[in-house]
N, C-alpha and C positions, 0 to 999 in steps of 0.2 A: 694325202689327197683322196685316199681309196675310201675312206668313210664320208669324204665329203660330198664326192660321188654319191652314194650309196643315199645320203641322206637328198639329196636334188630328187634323186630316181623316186623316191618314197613318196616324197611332197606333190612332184610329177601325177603320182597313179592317185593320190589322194584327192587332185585336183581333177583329174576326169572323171573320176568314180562319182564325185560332185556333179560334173555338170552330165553326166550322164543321166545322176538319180535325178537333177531337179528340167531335163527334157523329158525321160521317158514316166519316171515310175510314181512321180506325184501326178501327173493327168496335165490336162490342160490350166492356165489361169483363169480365173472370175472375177466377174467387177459386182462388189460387196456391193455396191448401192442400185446397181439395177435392178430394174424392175421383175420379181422374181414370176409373175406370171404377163409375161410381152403379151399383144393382143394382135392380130392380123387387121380389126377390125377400124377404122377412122372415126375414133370421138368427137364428136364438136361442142361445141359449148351453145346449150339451147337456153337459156335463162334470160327473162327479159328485165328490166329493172323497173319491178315493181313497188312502189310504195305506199307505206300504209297511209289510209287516211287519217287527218292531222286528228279528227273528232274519238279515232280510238283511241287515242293516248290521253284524250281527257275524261273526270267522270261524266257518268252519264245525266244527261239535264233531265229527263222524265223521272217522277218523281217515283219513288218505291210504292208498289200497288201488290195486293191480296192476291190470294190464290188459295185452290184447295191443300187443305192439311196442315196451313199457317194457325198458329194457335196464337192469338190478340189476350190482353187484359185489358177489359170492362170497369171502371171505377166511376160511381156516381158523386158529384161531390156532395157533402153533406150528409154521405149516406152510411149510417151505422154500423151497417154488414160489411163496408169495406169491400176491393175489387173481387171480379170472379172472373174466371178466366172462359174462354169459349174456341173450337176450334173450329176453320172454315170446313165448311161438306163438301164431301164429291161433288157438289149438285152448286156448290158456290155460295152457300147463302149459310148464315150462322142463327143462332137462336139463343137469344137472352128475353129472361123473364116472361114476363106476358105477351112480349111482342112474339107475331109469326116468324117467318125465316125470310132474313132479309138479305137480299145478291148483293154480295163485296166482292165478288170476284172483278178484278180488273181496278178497282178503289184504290184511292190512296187513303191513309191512316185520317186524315182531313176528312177525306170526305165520308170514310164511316164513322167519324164523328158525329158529323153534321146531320147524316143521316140519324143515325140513336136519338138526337136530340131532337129531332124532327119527333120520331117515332114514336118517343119515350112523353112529349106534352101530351099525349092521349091523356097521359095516364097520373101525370106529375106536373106541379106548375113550372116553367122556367128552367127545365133539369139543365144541367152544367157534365157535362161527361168528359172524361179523358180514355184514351186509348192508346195501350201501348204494344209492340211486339213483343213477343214470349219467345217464340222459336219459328222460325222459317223455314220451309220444306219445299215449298213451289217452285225456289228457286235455288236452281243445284248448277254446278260445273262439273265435267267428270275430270278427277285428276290423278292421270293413269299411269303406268309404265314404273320405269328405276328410279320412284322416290321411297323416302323411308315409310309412310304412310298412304299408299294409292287406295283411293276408293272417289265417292260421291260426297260430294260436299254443299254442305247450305251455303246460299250468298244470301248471307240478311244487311250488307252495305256493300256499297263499289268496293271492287276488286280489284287490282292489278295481277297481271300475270307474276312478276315477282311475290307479291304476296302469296296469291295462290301456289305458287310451289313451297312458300315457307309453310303457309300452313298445312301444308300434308308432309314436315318434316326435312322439306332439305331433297336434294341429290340424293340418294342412294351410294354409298361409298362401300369399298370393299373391306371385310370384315376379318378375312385371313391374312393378307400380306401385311399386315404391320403399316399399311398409308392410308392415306384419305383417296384412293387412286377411284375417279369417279365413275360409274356402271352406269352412266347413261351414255347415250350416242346424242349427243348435240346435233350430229350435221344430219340424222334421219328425227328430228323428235318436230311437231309439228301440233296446229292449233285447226278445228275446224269449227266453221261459226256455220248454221243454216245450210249445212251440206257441201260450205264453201272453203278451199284450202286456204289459211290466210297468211303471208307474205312474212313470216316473225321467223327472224334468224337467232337461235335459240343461244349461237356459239358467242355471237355478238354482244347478245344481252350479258350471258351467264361469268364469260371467259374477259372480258373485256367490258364489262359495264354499260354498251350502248342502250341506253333510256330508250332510244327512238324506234325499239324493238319493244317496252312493257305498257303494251296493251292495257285497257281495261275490258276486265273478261264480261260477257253477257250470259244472262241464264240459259244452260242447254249449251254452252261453249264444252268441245271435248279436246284436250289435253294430252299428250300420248307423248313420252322419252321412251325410245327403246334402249336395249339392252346394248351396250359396245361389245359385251361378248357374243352376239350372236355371228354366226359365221353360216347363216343362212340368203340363200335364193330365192327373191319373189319371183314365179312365172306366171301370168296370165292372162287373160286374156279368150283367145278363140282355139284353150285346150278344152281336154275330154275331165282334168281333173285342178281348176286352179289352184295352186297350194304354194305354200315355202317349202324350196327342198333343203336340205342340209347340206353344206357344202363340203366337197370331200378334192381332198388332190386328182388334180388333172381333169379338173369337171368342165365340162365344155356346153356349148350351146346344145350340141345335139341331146350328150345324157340330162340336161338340166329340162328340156321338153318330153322327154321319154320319164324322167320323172313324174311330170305331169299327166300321165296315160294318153303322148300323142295330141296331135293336132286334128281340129274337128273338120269336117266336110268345107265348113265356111271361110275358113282360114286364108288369109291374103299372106301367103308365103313370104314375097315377094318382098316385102316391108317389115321385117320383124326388128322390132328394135329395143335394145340394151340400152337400160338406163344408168350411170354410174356417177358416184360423188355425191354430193349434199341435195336434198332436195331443194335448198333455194337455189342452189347453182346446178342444175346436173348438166350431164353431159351427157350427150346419144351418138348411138350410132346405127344406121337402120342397115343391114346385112338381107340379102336373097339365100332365105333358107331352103329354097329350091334349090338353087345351083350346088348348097353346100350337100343337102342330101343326094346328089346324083354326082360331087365327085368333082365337079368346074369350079367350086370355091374351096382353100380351107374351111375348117372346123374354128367356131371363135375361140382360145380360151380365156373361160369366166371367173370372175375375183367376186370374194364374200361380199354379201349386199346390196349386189349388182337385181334389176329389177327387168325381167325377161316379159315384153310384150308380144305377145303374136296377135296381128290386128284381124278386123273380118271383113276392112275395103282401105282400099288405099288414101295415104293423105298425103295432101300436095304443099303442108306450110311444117319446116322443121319443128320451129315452138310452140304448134297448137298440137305437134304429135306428144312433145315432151309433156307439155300442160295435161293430155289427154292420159298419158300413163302414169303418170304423179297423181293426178287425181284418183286415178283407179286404185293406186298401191294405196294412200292414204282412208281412202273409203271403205275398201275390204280391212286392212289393219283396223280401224276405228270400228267398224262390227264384228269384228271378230274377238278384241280384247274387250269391247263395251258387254258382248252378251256372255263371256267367260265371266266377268264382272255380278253379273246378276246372276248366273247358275254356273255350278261345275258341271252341269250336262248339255249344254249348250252344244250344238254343232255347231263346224265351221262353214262362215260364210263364204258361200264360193260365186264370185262374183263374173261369170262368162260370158258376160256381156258387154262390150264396149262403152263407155260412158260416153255421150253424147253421137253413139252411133244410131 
């Protein structure tokens, strides 16, 4: 019995040395799925349910018209020499043969026909002319960001948003891990038409097929996927220095404005609001960064691609504040990658001033 003992006793201390190590010496437990940075601050869901008009998803009825830098071919019928080609001027008007310089700017292909042929009986009985496009320049889309080919692109026929990403190559996928793992961020990539954000949910089209997100794009449309790697802060607004900061562990509201060099004289404390989630859906939350700099509020902390507004007067409707900082982030992005676009020397645009303030 005396070993049987002995072996009880062992099992005994083996078993509290257990629960001893798994209270004291491994730490407390973690729940693997929560949220790894909590937020003090109350999100809401500001998005309103906008949708696109039914006439952008079809093509467009006005007819393809001229512009400078469009290069046309001229072919007379009957005529020996065979076509010449001619390109539109700065100035809008082209110059074939004897005739002077005649305004196609704003023309459809018809009507500088009709015009030539007008022109051309000075000179010739009954001439018969065709005209054709050669290359198109006047009309461009910018198509930016994490595709395999981003740059300016001619529209010499309707567009659609899907096409328009094919032909600049595709997603952008990554190149080291061995997948097709895609380097755009769908839920920040976004379309601007006339200075206007427009309503196209990029995850919906791309991930999932919804048609009723591929637009047909218009000349001067800017296009913009950012990067899913970026693990940057937009802040801006009524600071001393608007910028994306980097985002770095335990970055809070306060360092992500001290990034910024500070809040300017004008600055409506009182309202400052975090944008967070997709931009067709975000979410806000407006916190008093008064109270947090004197000590009466926590500190918010901030998650990557969160969008930091400090306003410079107070606003009284939640979705026109959201609308108001969406717009701002997409405006400042859209000039700042559009003028990298056209020069590596390019400063950035720093936009401090409220958009419809």
């Amino acid at each position: 019995m005396k070993p049987f003992k002995q072996t009880l006793l062992a099992l005994t201390c083996l078993l509290l040395i257990a629960s001893t190590a798994c209270q004291t010496g491994t730490g407390p437990r973690f729940d693997p799925y929560a949220d790894p940075s909590p937020s003090n601050a109350e999100f809401s869901k500001a998005s309103q349910t906008k949708k696109l008009p039914p006439e952008m998803l079809q093509p467009p009825l006005e007819p393809f018209t001229l512009g400078p830098g469009d290069r046309i071919s001229i072919d007379i019928v009957e005529d020996i020499y065979g076509p010449s080609d001619t390109v539109v001027g700065p100035d809008g008007k082209i110059y074939y043969d004897l005739l002077p310089g005649l305004n196609v700017w704003g023309l459809s292909i018809d009507e500088v026909r009709t015009l030539l042929e007008k022109e051309l009986s000075t000179y010739l009985r009954s001439p018969t002319v065709a005209v054709n496009t050669i290359w198109i320049s006047s009309k461009q889309v910018w198509l930016l960001g994490r595709l395999a080919r981003p740059g300016v692109y001619p529209m010499r026929s309707p567009m659609t948003l899907i096409e328009a990403i094919a032909s600049a190559g595709g997603l952008d996928v990554s190149q080291f891990t061995g997948t097709t793992e895609e380097l755009a961020d769908l839920e920040h990539s976004f379309v601007i038409r006339d200075g206007t954000l427009l309503p196209v949910d990029f995850r919906q089209l791309i991930h999932y097929g919804d048609l009723s997100h591929n637009i047909y794009l218009k000349s001067g449309d800017y296009v913009y996927l950012p990067s899913s790697m970026s693990k940057e802060i937009m802040v801006l607004g009524a600071v001393n220095l608007p910028r994306s900061v980097g985002f770095r562990n335990q970055m809070t509201l306060i360092s992500a404005i001290a990034n910024a060099e500070d809040t300017t004289e004008e600055a409506f404390l009182a309202q400052v609001a975090i944008i967070r989630g997709s931009l067709n859906e975000p979410s806000i939350a407006v916190v008093n960064f008064h109270d947090i700099l004197e000590g009466k509020a926590p500190d918010i902390p901030l998650q990557p691609r969160d969008i930091v507004y400090v306003p410079f007067r107070p606003h009284q409707k939640l979705f026109d504040y959201a609308e108001l900082v969406v717009n701002t982030f997409v405006r400042t992005v859209a000039a700042n990658e559009g003028a990298n676009t056209v020069s590596d020397r390019a400063n950035p645009v720093q936009l401090n001033i409220g958009i419809g303030n």
